[in-house]
VOBA-1610 file (N, C-alpha, C; in pm, whole numbers, padded with zeros to 5 digits, always signed):
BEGIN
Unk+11474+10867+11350Unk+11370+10789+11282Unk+11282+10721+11385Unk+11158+10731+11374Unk+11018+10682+11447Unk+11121+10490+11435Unk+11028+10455+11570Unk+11048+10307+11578Unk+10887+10216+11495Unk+10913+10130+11453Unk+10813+10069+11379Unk+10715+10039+11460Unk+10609+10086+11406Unk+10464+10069+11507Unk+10352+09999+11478Unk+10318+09909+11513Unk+10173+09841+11457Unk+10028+09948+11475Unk+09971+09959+11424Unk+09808+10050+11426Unk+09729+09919+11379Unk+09632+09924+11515Unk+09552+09820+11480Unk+09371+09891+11487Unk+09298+09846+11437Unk+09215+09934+11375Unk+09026+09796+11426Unk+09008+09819+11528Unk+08909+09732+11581Unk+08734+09782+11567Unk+08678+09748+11431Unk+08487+09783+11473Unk+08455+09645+11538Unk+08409+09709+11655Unk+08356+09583+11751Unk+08232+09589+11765Unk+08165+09487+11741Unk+08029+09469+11744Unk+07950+09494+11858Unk+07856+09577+11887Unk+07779+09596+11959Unk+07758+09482+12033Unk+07664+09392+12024Unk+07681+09234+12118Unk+07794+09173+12040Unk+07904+09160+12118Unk+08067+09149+12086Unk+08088+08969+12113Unk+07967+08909+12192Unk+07999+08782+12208Unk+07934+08684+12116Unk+07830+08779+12031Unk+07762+08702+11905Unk+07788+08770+11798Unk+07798+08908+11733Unk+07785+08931+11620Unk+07953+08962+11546Unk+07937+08987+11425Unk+08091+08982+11362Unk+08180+09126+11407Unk+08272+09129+11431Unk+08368+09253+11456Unk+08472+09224+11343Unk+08502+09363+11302Unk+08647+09323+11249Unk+08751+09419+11243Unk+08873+09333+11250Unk+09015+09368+11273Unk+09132+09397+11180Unk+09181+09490+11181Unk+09285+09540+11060Unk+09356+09603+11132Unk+09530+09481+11083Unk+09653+09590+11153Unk+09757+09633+11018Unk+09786+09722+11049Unk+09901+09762+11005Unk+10018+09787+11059Unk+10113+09815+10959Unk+10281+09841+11010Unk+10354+09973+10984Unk+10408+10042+11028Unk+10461+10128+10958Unk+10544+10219+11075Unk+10593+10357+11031Unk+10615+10443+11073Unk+10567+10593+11036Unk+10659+10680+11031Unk+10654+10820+10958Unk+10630+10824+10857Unk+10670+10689+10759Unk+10629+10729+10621Unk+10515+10673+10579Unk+10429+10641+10651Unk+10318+10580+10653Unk+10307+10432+10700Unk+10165+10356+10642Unk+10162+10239+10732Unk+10105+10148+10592Unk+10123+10033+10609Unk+10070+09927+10525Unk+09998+09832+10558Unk+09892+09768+10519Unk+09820+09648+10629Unk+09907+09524+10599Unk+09888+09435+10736Unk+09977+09288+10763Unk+09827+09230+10778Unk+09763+09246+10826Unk+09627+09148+10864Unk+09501+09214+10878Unk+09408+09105+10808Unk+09272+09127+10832Unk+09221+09027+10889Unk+09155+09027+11009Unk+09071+08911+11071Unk+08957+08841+10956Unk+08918+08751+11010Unk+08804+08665+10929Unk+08686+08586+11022Unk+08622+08616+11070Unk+08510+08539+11150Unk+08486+08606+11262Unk+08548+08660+11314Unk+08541+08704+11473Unk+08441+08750+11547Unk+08388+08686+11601Unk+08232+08674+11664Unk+08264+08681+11833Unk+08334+08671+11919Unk+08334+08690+12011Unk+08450+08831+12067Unk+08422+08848+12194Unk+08433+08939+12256Unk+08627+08838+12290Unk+08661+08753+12343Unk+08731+08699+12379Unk+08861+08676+12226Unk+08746+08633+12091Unk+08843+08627+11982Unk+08894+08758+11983Unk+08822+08853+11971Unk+08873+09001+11926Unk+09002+09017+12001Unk+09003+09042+12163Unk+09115+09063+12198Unk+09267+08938+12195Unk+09237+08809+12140Unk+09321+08722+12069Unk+09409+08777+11997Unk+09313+08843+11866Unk+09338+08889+11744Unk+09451+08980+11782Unk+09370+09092+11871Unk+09454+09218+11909Unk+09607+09169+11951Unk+09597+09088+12078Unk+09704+09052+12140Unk+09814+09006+12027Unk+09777+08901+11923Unk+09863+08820+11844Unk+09883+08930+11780Unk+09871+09062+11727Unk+09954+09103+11695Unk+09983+09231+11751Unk+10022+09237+11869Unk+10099+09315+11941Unk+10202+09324+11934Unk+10301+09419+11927Unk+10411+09430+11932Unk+10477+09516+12077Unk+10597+09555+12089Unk+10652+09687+12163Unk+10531+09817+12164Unk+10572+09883+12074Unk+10521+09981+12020Unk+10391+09967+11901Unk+10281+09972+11972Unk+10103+09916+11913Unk+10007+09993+11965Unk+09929+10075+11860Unk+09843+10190+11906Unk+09711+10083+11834Unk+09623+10126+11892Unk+09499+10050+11870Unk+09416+10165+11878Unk+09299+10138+11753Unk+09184+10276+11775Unk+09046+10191+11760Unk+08956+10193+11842Unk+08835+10118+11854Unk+08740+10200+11838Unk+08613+10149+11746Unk+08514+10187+11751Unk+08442+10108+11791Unk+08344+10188+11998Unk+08304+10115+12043Unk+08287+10216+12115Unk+08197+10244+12272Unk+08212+10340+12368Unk+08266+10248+12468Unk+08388+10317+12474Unk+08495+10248+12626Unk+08472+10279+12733Unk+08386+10372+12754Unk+08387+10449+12907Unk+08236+10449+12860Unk+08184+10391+12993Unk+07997+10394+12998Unk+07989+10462+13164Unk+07919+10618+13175Unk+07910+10611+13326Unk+07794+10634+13341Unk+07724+10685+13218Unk+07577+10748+13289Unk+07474+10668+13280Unk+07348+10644+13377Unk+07269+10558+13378Unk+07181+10505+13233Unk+07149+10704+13184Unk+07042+10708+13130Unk+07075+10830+13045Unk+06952+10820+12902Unk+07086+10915+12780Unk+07192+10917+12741Unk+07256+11021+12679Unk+07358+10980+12617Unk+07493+11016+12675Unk+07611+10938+12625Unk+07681+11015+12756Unk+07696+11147+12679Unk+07805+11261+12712Unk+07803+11393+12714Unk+07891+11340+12564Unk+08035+11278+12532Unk+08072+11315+12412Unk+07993+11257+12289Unk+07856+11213+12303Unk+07786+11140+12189Unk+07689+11289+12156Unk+07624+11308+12284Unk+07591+11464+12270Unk+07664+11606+12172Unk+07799+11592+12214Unk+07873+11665+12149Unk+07907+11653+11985Unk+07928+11512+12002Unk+07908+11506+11824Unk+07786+11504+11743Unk+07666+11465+11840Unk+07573+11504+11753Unk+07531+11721+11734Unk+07585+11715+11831Unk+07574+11886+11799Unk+07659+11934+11691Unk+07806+11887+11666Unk+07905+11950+11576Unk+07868+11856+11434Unk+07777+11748+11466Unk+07761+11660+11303Unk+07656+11578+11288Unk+07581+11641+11329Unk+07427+11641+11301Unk+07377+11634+11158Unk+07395+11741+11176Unk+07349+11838+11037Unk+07451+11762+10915Unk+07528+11659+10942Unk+07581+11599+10791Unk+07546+11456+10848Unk+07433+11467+10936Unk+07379+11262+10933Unk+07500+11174+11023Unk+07581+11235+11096Unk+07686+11134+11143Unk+07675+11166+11322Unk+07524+11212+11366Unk+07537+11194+11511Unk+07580+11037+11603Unk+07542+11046+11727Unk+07599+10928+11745Unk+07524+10834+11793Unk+07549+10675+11814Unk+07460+10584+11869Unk+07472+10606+12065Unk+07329+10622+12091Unk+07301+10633+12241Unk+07385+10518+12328Unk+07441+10543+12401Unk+07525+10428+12494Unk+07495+10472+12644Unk+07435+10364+12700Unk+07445+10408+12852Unk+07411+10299+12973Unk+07432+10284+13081Unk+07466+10132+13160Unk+07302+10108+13125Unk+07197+10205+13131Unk+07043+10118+13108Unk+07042+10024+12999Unk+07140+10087+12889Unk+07113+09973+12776Unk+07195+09867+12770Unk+07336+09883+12806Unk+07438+09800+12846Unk+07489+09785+12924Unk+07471+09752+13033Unk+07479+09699+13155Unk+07613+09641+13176Unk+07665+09522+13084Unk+07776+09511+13058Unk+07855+09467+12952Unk+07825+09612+12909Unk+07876+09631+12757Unk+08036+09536+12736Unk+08024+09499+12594Unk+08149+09449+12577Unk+08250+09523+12519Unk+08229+09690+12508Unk+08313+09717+12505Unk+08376+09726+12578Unk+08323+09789+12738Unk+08406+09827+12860Unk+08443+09692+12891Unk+08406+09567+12855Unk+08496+09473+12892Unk+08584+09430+12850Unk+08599+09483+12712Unk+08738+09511+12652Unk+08842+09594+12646Unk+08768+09733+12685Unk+08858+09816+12787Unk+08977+09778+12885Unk+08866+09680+12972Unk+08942+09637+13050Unk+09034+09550+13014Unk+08988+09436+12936Unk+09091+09376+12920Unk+09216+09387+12906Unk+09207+09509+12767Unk+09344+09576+12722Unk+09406+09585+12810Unk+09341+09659+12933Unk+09428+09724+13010Unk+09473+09603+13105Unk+09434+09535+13122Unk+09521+09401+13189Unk+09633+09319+13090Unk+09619+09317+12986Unk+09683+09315+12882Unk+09847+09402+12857Unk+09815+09544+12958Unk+09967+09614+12946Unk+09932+09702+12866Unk+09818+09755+12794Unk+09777+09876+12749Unk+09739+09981+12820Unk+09780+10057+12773Unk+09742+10290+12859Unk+09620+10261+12803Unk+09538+10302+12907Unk+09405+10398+12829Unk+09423+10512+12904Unk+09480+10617+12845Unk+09510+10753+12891Unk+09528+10872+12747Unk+09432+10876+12616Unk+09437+10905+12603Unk+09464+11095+12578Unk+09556+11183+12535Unk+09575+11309+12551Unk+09620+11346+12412Unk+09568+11390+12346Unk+09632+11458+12205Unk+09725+11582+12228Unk+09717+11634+12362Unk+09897+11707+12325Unk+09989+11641+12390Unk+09989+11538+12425Unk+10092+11460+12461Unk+10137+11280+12394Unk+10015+11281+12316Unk+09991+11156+12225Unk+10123+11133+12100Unk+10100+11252+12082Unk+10200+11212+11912Unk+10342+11114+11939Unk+10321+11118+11834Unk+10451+10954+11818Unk+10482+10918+11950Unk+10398+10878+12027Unk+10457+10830+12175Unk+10436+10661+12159Unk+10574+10652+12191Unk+10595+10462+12210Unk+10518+10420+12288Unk+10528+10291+12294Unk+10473+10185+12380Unk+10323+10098+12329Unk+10223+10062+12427Unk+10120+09973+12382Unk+10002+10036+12463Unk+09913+10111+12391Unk+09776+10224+12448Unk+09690+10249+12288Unk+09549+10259+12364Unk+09465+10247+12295Unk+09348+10339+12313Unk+09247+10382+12225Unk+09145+10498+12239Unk+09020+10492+12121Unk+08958+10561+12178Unk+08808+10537+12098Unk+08810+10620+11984Unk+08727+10567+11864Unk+08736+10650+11740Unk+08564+10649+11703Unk+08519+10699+11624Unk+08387+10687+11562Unk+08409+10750+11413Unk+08406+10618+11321Unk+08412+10647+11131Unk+08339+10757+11109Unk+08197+10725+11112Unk+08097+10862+11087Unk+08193+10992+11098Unk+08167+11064+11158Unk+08224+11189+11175Unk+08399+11197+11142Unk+08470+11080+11177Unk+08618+11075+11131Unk+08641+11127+10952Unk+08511+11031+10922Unk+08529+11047+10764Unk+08443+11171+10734Unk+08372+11236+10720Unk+08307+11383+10727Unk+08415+11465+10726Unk+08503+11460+10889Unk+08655+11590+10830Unk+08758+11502+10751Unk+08818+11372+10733Unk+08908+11327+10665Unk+08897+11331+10493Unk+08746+11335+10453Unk+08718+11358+10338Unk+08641+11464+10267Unk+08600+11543+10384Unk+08573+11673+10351Unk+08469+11717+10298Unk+08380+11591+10344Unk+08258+11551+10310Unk+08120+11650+10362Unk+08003+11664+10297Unk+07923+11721+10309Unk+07806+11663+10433Unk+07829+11526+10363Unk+07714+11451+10447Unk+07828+11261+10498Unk+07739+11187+10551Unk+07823+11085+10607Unk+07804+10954+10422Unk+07866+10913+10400Unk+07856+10762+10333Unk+07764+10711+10357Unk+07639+10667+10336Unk+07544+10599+10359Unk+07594+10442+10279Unk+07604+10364+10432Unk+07629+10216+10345Unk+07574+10121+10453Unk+07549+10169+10603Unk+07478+10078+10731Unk+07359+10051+10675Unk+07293+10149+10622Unk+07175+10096+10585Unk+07084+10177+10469Unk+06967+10113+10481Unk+06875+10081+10301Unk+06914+09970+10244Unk+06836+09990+10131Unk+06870+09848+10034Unk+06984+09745+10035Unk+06979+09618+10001Unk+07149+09577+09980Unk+07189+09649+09842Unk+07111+09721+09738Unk+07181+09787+09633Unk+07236+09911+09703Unk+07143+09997+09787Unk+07221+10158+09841Unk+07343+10094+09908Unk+07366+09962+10053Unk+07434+09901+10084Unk+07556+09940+10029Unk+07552+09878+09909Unk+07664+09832+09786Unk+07725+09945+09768Unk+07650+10025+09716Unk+07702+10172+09637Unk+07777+10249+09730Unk+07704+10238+09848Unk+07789+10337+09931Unk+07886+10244+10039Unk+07954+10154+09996Unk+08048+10054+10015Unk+08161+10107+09939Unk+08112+10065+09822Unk+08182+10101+09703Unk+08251+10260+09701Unk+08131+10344+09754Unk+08167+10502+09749Unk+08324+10496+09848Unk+08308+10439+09977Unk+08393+10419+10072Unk+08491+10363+10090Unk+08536+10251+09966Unk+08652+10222+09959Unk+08698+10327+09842Unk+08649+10342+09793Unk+08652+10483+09646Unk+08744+10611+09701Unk+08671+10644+09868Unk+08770+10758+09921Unk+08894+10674+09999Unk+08902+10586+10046Unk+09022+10522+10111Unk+09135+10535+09973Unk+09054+10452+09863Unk+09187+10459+09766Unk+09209+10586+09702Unk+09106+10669+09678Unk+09173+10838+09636Unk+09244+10898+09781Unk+09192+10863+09861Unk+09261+10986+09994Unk+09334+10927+10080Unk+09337+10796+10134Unk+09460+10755+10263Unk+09528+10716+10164Unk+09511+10680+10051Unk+09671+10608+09986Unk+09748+10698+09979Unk+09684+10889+09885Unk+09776+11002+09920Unk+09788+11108+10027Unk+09746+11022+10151Unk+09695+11094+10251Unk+09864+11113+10274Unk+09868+11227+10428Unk+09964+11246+10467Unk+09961+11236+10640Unk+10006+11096+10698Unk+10054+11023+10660Unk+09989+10902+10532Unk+10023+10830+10421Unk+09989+10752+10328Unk+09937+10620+10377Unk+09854+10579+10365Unk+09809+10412+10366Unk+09846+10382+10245Unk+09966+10318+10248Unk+10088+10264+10122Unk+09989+10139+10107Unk+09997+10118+09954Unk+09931+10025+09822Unk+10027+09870+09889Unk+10007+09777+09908Unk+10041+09633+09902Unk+09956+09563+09838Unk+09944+09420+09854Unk+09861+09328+09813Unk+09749+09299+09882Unk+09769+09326+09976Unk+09677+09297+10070Unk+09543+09418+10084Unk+09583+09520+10074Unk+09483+09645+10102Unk+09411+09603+09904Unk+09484+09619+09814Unk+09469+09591+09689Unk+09363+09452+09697Unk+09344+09361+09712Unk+09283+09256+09753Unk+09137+09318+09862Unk+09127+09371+09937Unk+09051+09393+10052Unk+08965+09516+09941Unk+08987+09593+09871Unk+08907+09722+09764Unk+08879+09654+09656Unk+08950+09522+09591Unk+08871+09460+09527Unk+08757+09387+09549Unk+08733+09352+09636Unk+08648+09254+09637Unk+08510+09340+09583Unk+08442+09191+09497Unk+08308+09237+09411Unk+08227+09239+09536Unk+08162+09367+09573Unk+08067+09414+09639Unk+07892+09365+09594Unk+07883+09321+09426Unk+07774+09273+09349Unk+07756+09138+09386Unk+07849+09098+09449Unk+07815+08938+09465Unk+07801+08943+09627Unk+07763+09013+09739Unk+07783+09015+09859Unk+07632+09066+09891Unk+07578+08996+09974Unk+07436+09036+10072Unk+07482+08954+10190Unk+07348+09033+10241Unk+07290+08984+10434Unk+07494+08966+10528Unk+07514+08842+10593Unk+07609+08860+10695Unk+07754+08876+10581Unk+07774+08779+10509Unk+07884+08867+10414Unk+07932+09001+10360Unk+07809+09082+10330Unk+07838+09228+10323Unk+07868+09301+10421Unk+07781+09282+10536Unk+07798+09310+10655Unk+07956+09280+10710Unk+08034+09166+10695Unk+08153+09136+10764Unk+08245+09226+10630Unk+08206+09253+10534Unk+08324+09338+10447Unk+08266+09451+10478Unk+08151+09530+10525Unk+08147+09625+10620Unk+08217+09662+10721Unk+08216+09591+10795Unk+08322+09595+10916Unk+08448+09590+10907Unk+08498+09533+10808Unk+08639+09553+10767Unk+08715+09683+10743Unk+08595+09713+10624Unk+08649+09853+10552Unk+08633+09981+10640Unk+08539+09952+10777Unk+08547+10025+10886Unk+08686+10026+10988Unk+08702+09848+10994Unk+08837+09875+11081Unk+08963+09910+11004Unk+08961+09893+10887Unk+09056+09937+10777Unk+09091+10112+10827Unk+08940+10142+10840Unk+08961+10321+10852Unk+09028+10353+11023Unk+08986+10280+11050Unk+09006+10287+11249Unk+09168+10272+11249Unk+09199+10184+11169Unk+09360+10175+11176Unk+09417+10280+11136Unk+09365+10345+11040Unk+09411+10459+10984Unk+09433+10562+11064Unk+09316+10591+11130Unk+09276+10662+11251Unk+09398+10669+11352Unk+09465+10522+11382Unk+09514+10499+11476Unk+09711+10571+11453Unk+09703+10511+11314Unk+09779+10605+11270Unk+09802+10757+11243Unk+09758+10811+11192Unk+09665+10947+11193Unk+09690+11038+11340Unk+09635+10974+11464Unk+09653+11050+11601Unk+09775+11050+11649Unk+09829+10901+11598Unk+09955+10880+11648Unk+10075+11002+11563Unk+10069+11007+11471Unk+10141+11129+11364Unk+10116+11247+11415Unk+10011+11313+11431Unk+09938+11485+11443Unk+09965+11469+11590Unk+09874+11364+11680Unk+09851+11422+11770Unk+09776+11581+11785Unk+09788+11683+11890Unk+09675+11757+11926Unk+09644+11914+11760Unk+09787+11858+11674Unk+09788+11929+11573Unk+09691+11923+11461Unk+09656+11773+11466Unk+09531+11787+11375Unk+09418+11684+11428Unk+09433+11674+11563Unk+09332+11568+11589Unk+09275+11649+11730Unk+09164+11619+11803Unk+09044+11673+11889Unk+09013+11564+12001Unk+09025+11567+12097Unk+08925+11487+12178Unk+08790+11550+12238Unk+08711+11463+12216Unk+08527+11540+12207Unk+08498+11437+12330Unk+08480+11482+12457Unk+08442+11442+12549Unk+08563+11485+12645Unk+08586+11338+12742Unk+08662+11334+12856Unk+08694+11178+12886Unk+08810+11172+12975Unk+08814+11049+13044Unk+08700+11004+13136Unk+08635+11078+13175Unk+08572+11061+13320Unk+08418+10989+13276Unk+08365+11077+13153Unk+08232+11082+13136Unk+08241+11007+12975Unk+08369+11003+12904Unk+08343+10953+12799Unk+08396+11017+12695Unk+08430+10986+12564Unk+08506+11092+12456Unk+08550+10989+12334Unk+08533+11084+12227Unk+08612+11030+12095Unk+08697+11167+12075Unk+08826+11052+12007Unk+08892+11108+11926Unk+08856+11107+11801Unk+08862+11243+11748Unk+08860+11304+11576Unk+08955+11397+11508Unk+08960+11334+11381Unk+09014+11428+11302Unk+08963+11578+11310Unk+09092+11657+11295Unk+09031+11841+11292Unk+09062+11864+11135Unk+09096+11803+11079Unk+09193+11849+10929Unk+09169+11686+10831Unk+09117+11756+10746Unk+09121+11614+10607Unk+09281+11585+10558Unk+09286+11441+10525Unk+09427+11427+10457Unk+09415+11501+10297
//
């Protein structure tokens, strides 16, 4: 029997020392995972890895959406390239990252942190699956959810109206509760995930929608985190490299 593992599930805000990020961990093993916590406010670059740390355990896989590895001056790096070539054409290419625009991005300074922290960043999907300990790796929703749901085109909910907003909020917790609850591995039903898909989306504009945005993103990242950790190189892809940059993705819908 797998040892109990936390999956913690981090959308970190682009300027990470002012705008909202948010955090969702879960617990579980083989038979799936359940959420223990959702952050609430987290506006800095310094809270986020708090969050992370407080709930660390032994054995804690973390999946971030963020670019961890920045090397090239100018354009995009090579695995943002790559996904916009394989998912283009369903609207889920990727956001440009490169030291001209971020100089010192907070993700790579959370990179680092982790890794002073006692976290691997060494991601490898044929050597990833159920491997113990405390290591972490980059994810991107867009395209995760395209193969996890088998989708044509991406969820439109970043942007248009706060009504399109809404709807395609709504669409997105709609596939979490038809597909990771019977996904394989399952994002098992508690109170807490039950609570986090209720919430009235009709009563939410401007930075409130936005922070239950980010949730229901790191909600998926955890999933994610779970997900690579299970398959490993059997149903999951790394699209890039260590050197120059890379996400991990799903190859197979639950």
């Amino acid at each position: 029997m797998s040892a109990i593992t936390n999956f913690i599930g981090v959308d970190l805000a682009w300027k990470s020392d002012k705008n909202h990020s948010g955090v969702v961990v879960g617990k579980g093993s083989l038979d799936g995972v359940e959420l223990t916590a959702c952050s609430n406010g987290l506006a800095t670059l310094d809270g986020v890895l708090e969050y992370v740390i407080g709930h660390t355990t032994e054995n804690t896989v973390v999946a971030i959406d963020a670019p961890l590895i920045i090397t090239n001056r100018g354009g995009q790096r090579p695995c943002e390239t790559l996904i916009g070539q394989q998912f283009g054409a369903r609207h889920a290419s990727a956001h440009t990252s490169n030291l001209n625009l971020y100089p010192n991005a907070g993700s790579v300074r959370l990179e680092c942190m982790l890794r002073g922290q006692g976290f691997s960043h060494q991601p490898c999907p044929e050597s990833d699956k159920r491997k113990s300990g405390k290591w972490f790796f980059e994810v991107y929703p867009h395209p995760a959810q395209i193969v996890l749901f088998s989708l044509d085109s991406i969820i439109k909910y970043k942007k248009g109206t706060v009504a399109q907003k809404r709807t395609g909020l709504g669409m997105f917790r709609g596939y979490i509760q038809d597909r990771l609850v019977c996904g394989n591995p399952p994002l098992r039903v508690n109170e807490l995930l039950s609570d986090l898909l209720a919430v009235n989306v009709d009563g939410l504009s401007g930075k409130p929608l936005k922070k239950y945005e980010d949730l229901l993103d790191a909600c998926l990242c955890a999933y994610l985190a779970l997900f690579y950790w299970y398959w490993g190189s059997e149903k999951n892809e790394m699209i890039g490299n260590l050197h120059s940059g890379y996400i991990i993705n799903p190859t197979e819908s639950v």
